[in-house]
N, C-alpha and C positions, 0 to 999 in steps of 0.2 A: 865439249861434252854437252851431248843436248838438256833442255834447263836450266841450265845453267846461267844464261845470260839474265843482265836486269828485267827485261820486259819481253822475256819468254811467253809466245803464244796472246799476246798484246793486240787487243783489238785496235780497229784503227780508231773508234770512237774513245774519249778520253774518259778514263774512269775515277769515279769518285767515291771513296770507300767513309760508310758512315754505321754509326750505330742501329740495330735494328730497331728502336722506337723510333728514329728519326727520319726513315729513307720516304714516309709519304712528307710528310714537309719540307725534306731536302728536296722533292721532287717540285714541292708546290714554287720555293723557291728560285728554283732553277729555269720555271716557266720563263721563256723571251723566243721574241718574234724568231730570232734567229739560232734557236737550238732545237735538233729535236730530239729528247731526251726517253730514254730508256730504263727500266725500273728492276731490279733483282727484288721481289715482293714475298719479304720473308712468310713465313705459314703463319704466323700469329697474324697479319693482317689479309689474307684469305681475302679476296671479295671487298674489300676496300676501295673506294670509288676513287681511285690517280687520274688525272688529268693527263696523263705524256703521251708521246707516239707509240710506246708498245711496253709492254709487260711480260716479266716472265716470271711466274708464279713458283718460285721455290720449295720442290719438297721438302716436306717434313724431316725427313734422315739422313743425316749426315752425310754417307756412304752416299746417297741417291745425291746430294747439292754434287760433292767432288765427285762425281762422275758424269755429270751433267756440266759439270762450268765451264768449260769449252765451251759445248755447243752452246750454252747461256749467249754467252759474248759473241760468239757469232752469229745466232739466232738477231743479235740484236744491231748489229754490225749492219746484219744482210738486210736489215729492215729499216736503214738507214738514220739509224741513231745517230747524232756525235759527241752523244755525252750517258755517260749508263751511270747512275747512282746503284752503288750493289753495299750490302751492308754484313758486316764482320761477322761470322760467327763467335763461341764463346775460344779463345784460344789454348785447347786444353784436347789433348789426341785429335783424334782427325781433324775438327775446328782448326787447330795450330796448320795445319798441313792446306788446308783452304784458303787461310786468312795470309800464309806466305805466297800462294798463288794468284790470291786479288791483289795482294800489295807486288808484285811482279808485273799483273796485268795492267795496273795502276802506274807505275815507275816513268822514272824519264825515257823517252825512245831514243834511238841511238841518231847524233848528228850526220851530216853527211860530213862527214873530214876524209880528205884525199888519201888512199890508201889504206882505207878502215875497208871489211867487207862486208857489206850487208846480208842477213841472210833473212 
């Protein structure tokens, strides 16, 4: 059944799910020679000066994040991220339907075991 799986529609860059006060410092801390990291930049910090290899500036409305968060992760994928800090919405109507979506995108990916089928 499609969605179904843990890490449905899973970037290949690995995702870090954090509170939205914390995703510029999670950002700041994540800095190392060898990551290049990707920011989900909620609308309270607007124009905020992040230090990473690229940003995606999250709309304001709910409806507008979940219907963008796909191309989010793969906006940020394609621009070779391999680490995307994205931060939770509140988990309460849509927000809950969002926040099981980063935590999917987030999730373990599937090993390769003999006889398992990738898709």
């Amino acid at each position: 059944m499609p969605g179904q799986h843990p890490s449905h529609y899973a970037p290949r860059a690995r995702v870090v799910l954090v509170e939205p006060e914390k995703v510029v410092a999670e950002a700041e801390l994540a800095q190392d020679p060898g990551h290049q990291v990707g920011v989900f930049l909620p609308p309270s910090f607007a124009g905020a000066p992040v230090r990473v290899q690229a940003v995606v500036a999250v709309p304001g409305s709910l409806a507008a994040y979940a219907r963008g968060l796909y191309g989010f992760l793969r906006e940020l994928d394609q621009k070779g991220c391999d680490l995307i800090i994205a931060y939770l919405p509140a988990e309460e109507g849509l927000g809950l339907a969002i926040a099981n979506r980063l935590r999917r995108a987030a999730g373990p990916r599937p090993s390769s075991v003999p006889g398992l089928q990738q898709h």
